[in-house]
C-alpha positions as CSV (number, residue, x, y, z in Angstrom):
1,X,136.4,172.6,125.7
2,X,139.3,171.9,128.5
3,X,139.3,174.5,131.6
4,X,142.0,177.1,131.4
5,X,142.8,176.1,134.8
6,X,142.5,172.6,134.8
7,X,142.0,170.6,138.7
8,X,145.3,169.8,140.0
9,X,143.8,166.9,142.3
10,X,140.6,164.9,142.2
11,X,138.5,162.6,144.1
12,X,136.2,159.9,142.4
13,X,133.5,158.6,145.0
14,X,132.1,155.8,143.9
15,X,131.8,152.4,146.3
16,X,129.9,150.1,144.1
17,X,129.0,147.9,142.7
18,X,131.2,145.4,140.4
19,X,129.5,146.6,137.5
20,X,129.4,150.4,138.2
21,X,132.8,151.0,139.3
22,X,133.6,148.9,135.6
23,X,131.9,152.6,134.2
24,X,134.1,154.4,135.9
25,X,136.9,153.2,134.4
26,X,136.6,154.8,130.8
27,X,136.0,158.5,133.0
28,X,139.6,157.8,134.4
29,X,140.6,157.1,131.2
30,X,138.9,160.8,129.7
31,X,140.3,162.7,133.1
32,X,144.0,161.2,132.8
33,X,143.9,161.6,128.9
34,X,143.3,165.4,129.3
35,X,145.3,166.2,131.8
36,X,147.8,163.6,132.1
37,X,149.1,165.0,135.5
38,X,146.3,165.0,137.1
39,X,146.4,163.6,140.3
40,X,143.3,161.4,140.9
41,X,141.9,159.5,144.0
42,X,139.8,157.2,144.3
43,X,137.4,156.0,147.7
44,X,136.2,152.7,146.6
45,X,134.9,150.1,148.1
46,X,137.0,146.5,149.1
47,X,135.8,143.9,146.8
48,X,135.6,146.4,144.1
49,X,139.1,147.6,144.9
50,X,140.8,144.1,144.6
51,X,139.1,144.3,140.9
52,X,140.6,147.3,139.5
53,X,143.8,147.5,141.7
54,X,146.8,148.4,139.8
55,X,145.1,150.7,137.6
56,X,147.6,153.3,136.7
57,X,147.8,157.0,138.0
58,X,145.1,156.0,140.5
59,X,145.6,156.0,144.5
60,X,143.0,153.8,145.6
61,X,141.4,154.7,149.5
62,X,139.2,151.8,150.6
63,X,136.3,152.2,153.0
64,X,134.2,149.4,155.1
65,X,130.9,149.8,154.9
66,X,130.1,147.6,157.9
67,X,132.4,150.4,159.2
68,X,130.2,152.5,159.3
69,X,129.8,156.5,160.6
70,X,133.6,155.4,162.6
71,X,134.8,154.6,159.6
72,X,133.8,157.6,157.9
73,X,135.3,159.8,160.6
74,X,138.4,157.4,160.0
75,X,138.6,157.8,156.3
76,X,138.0,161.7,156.9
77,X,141.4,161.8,159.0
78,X,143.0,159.4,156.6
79,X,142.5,162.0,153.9
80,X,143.4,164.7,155.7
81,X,146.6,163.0,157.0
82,X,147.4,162.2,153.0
83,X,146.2,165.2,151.7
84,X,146.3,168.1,153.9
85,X,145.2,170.7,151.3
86,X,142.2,169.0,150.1
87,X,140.8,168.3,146.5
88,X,140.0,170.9,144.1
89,X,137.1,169.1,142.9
90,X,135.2,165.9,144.2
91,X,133.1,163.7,141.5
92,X,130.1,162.4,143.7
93,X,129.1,159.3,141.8
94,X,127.0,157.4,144.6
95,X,123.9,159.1,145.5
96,X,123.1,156.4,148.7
97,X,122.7,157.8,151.9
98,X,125.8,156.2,153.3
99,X,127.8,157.7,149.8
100,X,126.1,161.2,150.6
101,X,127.0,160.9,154.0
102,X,130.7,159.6,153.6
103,X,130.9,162.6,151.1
104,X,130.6,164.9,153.6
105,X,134.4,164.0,154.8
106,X,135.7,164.6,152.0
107,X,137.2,168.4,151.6
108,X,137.1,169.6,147.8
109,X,135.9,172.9,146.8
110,X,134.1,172.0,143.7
111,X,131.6,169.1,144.6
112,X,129.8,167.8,141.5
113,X,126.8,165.3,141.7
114,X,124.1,163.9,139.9
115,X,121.2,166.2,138.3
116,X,117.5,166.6,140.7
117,X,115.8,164.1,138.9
118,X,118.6,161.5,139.8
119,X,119.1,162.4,143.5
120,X,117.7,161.4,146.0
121,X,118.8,160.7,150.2
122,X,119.5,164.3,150.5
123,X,122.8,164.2,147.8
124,X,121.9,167.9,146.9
125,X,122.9,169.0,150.5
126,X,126.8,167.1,150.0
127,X,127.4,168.7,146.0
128,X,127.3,172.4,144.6
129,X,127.1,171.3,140.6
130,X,125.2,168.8,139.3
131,X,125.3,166.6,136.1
132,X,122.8,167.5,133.0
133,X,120.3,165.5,133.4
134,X,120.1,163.2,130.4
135,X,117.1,160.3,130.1
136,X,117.5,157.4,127.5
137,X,121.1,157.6,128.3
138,X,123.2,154.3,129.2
139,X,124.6,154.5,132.6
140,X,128.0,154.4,131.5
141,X,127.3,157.6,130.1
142,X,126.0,159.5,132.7
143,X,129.2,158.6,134.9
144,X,131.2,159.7,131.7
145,X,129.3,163.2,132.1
146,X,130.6,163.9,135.4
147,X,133.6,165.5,133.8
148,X,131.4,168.1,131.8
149,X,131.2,170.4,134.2
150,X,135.1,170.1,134.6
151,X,134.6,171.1,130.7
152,X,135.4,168.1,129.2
153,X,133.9,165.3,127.0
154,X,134.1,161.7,127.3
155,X,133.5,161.2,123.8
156,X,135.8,157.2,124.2
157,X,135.0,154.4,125.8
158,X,138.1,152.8,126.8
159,X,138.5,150.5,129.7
160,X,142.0,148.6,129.7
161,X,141.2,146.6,133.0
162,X,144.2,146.3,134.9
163,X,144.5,142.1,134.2
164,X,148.0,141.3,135.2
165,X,149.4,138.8,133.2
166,X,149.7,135.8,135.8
167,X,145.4,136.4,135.6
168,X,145.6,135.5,132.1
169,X,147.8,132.4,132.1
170,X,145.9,131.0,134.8
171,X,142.4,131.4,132.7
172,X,144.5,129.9,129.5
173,X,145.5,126.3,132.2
174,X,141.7,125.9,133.3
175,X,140.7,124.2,129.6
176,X,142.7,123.4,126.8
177,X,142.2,125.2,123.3
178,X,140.6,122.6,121.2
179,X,138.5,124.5,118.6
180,X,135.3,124.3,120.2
181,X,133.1,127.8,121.0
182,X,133.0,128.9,125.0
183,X,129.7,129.8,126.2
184,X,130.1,130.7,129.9
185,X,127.4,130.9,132.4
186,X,127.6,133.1,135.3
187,X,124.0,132.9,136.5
188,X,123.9,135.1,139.8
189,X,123.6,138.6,140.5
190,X,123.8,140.3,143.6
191,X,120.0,141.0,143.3
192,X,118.3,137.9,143.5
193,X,115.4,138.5,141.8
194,X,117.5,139.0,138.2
195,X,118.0,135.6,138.9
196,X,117.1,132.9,136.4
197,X,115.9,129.4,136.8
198,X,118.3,126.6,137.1
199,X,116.6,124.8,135.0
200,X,116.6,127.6,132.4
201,X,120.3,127.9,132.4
202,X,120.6,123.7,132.3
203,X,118.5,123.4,128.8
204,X,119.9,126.3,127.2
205,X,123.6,125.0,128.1
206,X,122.8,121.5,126.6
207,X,121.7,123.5,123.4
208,X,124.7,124.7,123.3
209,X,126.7,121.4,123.7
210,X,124.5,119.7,121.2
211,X,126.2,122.6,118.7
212,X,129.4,121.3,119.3
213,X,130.0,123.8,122.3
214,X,132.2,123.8,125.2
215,X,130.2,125.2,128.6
216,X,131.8,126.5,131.5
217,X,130.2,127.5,134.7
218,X,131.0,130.5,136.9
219,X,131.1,132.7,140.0
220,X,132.0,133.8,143.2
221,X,132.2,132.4,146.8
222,X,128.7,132.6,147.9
223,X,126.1,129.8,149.0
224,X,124.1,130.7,146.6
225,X,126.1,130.7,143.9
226,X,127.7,127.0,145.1
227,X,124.0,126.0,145.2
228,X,123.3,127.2,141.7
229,X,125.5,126.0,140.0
230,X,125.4,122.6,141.7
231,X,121.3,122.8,140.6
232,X,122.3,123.9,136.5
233,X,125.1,120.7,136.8
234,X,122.5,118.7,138.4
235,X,119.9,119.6,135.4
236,X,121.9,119.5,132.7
237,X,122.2,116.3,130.5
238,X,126.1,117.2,129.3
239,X,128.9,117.5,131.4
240,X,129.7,121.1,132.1
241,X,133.2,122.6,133.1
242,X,132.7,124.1,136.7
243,X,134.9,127.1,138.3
244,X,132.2,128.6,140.2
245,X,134.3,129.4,143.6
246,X,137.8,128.6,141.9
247,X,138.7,132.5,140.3
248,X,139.8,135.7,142.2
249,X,138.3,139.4,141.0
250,X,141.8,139.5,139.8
251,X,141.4,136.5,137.4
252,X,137.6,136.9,136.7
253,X,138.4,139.2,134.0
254,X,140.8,137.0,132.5
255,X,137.9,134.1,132.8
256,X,135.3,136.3,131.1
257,X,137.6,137.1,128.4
258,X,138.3,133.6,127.2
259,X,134.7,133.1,126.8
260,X,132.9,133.2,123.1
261,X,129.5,134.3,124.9
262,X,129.0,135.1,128.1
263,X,125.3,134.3,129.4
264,X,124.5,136.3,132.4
265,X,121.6,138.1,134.1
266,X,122.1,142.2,135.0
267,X,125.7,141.6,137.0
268,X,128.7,142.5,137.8
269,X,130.0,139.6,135.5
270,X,128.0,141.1,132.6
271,X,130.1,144.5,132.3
272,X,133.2,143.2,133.9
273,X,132.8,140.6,130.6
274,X,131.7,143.6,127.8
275,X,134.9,145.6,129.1
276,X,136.7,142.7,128.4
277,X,135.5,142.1,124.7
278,X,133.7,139.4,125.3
279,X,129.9,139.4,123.9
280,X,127.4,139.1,126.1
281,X,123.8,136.7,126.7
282,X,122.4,139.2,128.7
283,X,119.0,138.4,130.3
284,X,116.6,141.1,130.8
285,X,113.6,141.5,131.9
286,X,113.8,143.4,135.8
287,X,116.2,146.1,133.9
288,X,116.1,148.2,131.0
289,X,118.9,146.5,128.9
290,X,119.7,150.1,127.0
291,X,120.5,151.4,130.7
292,X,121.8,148.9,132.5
293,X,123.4,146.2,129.8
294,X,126.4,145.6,128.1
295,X,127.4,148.8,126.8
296,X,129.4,147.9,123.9
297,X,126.7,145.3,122.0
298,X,123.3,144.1,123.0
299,X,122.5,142.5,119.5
300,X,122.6,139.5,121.9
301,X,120.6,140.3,124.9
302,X,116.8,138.9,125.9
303,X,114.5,141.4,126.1
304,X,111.6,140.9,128.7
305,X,111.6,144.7,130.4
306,X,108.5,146.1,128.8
307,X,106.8,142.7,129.3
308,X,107.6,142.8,132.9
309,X,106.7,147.3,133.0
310,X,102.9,145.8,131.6
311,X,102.6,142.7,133.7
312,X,103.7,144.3,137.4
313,X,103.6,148.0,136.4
314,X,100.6,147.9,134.3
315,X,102.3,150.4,131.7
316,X,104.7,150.1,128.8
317,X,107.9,150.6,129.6
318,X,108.1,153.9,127.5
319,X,106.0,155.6,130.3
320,X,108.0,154.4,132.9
321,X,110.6,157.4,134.5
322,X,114.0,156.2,133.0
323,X,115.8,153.6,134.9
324,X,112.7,152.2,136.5
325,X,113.6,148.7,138.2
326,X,111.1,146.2,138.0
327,X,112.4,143.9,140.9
328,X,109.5,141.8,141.9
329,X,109.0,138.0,142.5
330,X,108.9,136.3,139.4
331,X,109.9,138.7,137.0
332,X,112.4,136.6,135.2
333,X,110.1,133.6,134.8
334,X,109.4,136.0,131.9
335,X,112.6,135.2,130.1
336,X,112.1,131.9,128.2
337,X,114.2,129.4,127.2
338,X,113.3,129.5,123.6
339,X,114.3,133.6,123.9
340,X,117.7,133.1,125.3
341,X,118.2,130.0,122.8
342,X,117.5,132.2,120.1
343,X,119.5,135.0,121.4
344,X,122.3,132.2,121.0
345,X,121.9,131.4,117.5
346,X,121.7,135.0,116.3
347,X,125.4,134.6,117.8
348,X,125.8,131.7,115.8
349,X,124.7,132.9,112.9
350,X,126.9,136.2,112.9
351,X,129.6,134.6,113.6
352,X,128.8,132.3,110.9
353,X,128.2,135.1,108.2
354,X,130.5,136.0,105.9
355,X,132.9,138.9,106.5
356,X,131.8,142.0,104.3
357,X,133.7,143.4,101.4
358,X,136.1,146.2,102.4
């Protein structure tokens, strides 16, 4: 049911990370579907800024967080300066200390946030509504309940990345269309621990181009990720197309999207790929893939997260409290080759089924 009196303008806090501000996405989608004048801000962090700039009906406010508490009291006046009259309503999506704090400049009336069992750093002091709280739920749709209390429902998930077209035509020049299958490896995520083994990634790749399969390597910037992927290259008996370091966040969409199969630890890359259409290798073991992986399809996903709750929890991952991270040293040795080979080849074989009759 929509509000008789529907906010006139909004704030969205929500910093990071890659992945997360991907979820938000489908909520701006729900908020500007509604009420297509809404007016709708946005304070979002810098990388994940020069990912989704562009997207319509959305003023973008950036804040530093090695900025810190002066940046706060900047981004407080900077507000104030663009809005003087405030927000009716601000959607507290961040329950961090420094998102609780930063919160705190931000002057709306109605301050929604997450539900008791999900807060934590003190977030109930900055909100004065909270979320239902909803366990077994992805987390894609817990951000898409934020606008229940504003009585909607997001009831689709639409994402429509903002991938401008030059994006696209520079993924299309990196390989030429020759009828092969794409499997692309993006093997690091910002926790290192969801990391897989070089090695790992090396064997399951030459599976791959053994089935008559192009591979392509990539990722951002980072040491580690030039050290990686030099270490999978180094390891693998094929030769491998490698882009690690050579994409924006502007063209990384456009990357992920030429893919077949994107194979991929819990990431940025992972959901930034799924929003894209691409289907996803997903390996799990230190998350809960039905919280934290690919929304859209997980037929393709390794599995390892109850192994990993018995081994370094000593419980099945049904007792654990929902979205339980099991980030210790080791955890993703769990992961086998063999499992994310054979998460391959269910691929294959869909894709090689026949269609069914309408």
């Amino acid at each position: 049911m929509r509000p008789s009196s529907p906010p006139r303008h909004l704030c969205l806090l929500r910093l990071s990370a890659l992945g997360d501000v991907t979820h938000v996405v489908p909520l701006v989608r729900t908020l500007r579907q509604a009420w297509p004048d809404i007016a709708l801000t946005w304070i979002i962090g810098k990388g994940e800024h020069k990912l989704l700039a562009g997207l319509e009906g959305v003023e973008f406010v950036e804040y530093d967080k090695s900025s810190g508490f002066a940046g706060m009291r900047t981004l407080g006046r900077k507000l104030r300066q663009l809005h003087p009259g405030g927000f009716d309503t601000l959607l507290q999506m961040q329950v961090a200390a420094r998102s609780n704090l930063l919160s705190a400049f931000v002057p709306a009336k109605l301050r929604v946030g997450y539900d008791r069992s999900r807060s934590k750093d003190l977030h109930g002091l900055f909100i004065n509504a909270r979320i239902a709280d909803r366990p077994g739920i992805h987390v894609l749709d817990a951000i898409g309940s934020f606008c229940e209390p504003l009585g909607l429902q997001q009831t689709e998930v639409v994402w429509d990345l903002p991938v401008p077209a030059e994006a696209h035509e520079w993924a299309r020049a990196q390989w030429d269309d020759d009828g092969r299958r794409v499997l692309m490896i993006s093997p690091c995520s910002s926790h290192v621990v969801r990391n897989w083994r070089n090695d790992r990634y090396a064997a399951v790749a030459d599976h791959a181009v053994e089935r008559g399969w192009k591979v392509v390597l990539c990722g951002g910037r980072s040491e580690l990720e030039r050290t990686t992927g030099d270490a999978i290259l180094a390891a693998m008996k094929h030769p491998a197309l490698d882009l690690i370091g050579k994409d924006t966040l502007k063209q990384l969409p456009a990357l992920l999207a030429r893919a077949d199969l994107v194979m991929t630890p819990d990431s940025g890359p992972m959901h930034i790929a799924n929003a894209m259409g691409a289907k996803v290798l997903g390996l799990h073991a230190a998350s809960n893939p039905a919280r934290s992986g690919p929304y859209s399809d997980r037929r393709y996903c390794v599995d390892r997260y109850d192994d990993a709750a018995r081994k370094f929890l000593g419980k099945p991952a049904a007792e654990l409290k929902w979205g339980t991270k099991i980030e210790r040293e080791g955890v993703m040795d769990l992961v086998t080759v063999d499992d994310a080979i054979a998460a391959f080849e269910r691929y294959v074989s869909d894709q090689a089924a026949p269609e069914p009759l309408p």
